[in-house]
C-alpha positions as CSV (number, residue, x, y, z in Angstrom):
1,X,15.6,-24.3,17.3
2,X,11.8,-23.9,17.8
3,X,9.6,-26.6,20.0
4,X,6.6,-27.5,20.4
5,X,4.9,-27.6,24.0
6,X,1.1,-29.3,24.0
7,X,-0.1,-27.7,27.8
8,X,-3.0,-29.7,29.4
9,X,-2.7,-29.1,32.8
10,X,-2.0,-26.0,35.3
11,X,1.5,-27.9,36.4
12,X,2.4,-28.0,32.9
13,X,1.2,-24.4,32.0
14,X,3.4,-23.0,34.9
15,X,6.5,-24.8,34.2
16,X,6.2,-23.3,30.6
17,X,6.1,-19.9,32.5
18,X,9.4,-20.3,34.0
19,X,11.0,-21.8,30.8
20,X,9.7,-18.6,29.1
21,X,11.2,-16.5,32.3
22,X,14.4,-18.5,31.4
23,X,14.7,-17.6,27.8
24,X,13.9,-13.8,28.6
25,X,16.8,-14.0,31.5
26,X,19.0,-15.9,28.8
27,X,18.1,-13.5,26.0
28,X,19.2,-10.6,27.4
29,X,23.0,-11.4,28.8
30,X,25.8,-9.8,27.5
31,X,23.7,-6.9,25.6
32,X,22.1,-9.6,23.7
33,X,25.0,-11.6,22.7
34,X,23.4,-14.9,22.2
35,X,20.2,-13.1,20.1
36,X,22.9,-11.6,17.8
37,X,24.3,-14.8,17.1
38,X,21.4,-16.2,15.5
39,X,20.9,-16.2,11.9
40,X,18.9,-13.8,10.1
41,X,16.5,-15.7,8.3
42,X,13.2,-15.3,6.5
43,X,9.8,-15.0,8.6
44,X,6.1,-14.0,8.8
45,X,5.2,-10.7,10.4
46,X,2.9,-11.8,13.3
47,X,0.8,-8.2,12.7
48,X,0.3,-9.0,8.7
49,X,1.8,-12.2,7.7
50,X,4.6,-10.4,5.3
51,X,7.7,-12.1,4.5
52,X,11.0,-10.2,5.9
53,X,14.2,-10.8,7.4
54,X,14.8,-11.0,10.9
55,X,15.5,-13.2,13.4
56,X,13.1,-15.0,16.1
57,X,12.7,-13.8,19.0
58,X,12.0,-16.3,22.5
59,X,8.4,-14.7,22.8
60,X,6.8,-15.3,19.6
61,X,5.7,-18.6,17.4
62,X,8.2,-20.2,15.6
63,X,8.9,-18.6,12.5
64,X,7.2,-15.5,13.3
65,X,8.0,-11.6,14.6
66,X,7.0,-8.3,13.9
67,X,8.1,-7.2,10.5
68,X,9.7,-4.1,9.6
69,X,6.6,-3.4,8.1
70,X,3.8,-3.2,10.8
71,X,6.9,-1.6,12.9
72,X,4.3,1.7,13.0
73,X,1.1,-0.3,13.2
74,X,1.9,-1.5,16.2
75,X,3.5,1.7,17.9
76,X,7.2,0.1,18.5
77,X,9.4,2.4,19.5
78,X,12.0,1.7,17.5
79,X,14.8,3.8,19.7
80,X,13.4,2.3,23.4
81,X,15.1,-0.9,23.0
82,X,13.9,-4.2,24.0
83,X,10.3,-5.0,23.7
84,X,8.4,-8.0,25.4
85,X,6.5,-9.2,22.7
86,X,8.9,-8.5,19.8
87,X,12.5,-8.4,20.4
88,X,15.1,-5.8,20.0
89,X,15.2,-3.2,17.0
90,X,17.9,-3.7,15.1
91,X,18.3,-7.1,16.1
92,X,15.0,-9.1,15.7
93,X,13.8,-6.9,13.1
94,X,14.5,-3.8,11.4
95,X,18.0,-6.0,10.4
96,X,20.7,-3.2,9.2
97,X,21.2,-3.9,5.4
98,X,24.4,-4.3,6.2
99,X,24.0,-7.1,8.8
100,X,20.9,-8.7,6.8
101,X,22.2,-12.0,4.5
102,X,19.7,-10.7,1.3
103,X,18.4,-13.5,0.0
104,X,19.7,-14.2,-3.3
105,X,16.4,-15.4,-4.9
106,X,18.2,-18.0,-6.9
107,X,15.4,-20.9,-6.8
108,X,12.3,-19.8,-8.5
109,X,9.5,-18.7,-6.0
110,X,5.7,-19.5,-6.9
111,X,2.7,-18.0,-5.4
112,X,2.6,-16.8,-2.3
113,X,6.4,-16.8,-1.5
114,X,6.8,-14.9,-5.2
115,X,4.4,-12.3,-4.4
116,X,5.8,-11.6,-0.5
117,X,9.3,-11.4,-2.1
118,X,8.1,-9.0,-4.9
119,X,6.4,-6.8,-1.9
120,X,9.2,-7.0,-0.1
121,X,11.6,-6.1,-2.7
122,X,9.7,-3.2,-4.0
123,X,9.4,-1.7,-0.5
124,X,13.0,-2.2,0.4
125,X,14.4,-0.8,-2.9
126,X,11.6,2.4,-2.5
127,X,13.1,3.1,0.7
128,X,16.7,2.8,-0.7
129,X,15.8,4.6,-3.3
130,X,16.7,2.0,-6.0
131,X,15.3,-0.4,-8.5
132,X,13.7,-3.8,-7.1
133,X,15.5,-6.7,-8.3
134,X,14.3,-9.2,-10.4
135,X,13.2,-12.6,-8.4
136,X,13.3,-15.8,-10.5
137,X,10.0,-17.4,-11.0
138,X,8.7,-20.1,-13.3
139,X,7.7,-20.5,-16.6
140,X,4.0,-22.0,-15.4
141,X,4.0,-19.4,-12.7
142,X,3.9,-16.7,-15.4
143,X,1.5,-18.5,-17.6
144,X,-0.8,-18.6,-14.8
145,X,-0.4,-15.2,-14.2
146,X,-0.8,-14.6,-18.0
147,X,-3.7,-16.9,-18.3
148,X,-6.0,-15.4,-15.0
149,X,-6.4,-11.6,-15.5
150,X,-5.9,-9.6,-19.3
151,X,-2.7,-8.1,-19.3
152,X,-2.2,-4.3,-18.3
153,X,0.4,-3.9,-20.7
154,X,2.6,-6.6,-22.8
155,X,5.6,-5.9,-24.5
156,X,6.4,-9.3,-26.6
157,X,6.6,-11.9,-23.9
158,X,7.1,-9.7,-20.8
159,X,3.8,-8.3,-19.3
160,X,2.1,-6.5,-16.3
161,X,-0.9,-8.2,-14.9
162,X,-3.9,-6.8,-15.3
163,X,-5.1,-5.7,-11.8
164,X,-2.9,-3.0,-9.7
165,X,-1.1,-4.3,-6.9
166,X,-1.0,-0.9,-5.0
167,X,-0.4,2.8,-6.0
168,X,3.3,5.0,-5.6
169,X,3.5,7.9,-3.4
170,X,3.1,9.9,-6.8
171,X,-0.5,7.8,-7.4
172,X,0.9,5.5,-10.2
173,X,-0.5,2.3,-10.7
174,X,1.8,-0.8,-9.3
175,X,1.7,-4.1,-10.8
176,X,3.0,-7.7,-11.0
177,X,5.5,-7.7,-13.7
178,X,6.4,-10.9,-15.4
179,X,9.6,-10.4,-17.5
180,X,11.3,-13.2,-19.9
181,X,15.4,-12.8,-19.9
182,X,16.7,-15.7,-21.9
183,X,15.0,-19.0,-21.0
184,X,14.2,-17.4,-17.8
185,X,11.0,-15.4,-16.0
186,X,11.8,-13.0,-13.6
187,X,9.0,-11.1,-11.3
188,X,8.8,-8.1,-9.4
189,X,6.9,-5.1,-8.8
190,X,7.0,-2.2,-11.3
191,X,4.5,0.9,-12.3
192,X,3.6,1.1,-16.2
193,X,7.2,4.0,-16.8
194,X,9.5,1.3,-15.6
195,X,8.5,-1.8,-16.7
196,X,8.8,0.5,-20.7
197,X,12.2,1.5,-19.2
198,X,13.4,-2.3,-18.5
């Protein structure tokens, strides 16, 4: 459970010191045992504000930690074990997939939270080498979507937005693809070959 401290004077500021000297002490008894027991949840990377899964760590915000993907960007060593400011590989981030509770996307993301999953999904499954799944979105999500920039590419219902999201390792275009299933949309990142191969 996160709380909030408001520090106004120099007595308060140095009895948050030695709670924080505390909770590094506490975190790091019995190889971590009390750290492995937390759940792995969603959070913000702290370097790039991405969504991934991890879990928080006594030295940064609530909510926050360094994401698997500015792992590099910020020079963690991901085999020197415990760092200060971000946790333990393997623990706080860098989850093993087969430790990590994958979300199951089953409420409908819009915005923000769509568009981290999508990035999130696409990188996961690159590095796995398989296909993203499909994240349930909403119906005015994709009309918005539909309705901002012309569409790259639309195949009855199902569309790529118009403006690349990023490029492949091979230098193909990635977009936001918007695909109708039933009475459902579905969202995730695909390059111009595999949204004609869904």
């Amino acid at each position: 459970m996160c709380r909030t401290y408001i520090i106004t004077t120099t007595d308060e500021a140095t009895r948050m010191l030695a709670i924080l000297e505390h909770e590094k002490q506490f975190a790091r008894l019995d190889d971590f045992a009390s750290e492995r027991a937390k759940p792995v949840k969603r959070m913000s990377c702290t370097c790039c504000g991405e969504s991934y899964l991890g879990r928080q760590w006594w030295n940064q915000d609530c909510g926050y930690g360094l994401g698997d993907c500015c792992v590099e960007t910020c020079r963690v060593d991901r085999n020197a074990g415990e760092s200060d400011s971000y946790g333990v590989p393997e623990i706080h981030f860098l989850i093993p997939t087969t430790t990590a509770v994958h979300p199951d996307y089953s409420e409908p993301l819009e915005f923000s939270a769509l568009f981290c999953a999508m990035r999130l999904e696409y990188k996961k499954a690159t590095r796995d080498k398989r296909k993203p799944r499909l994240i349930l979105t909403t119906d005015k999500m994709q009309n918005d979507m539909l309705c901002c920039v012309f569409p790259a590419l639309q195949t009855g219902s199902s569309f790529l937005m118009g403006e690349a999201f990023d490029h492949n390792s091979s230098g193909d275009a990635i977009y936001a693809a918007f695909i109708e299933i039933g009475a459902n949309w579905f969202a995730r990142y695909a390059t111009i070959a595999e949204f004609r191969s869904m």
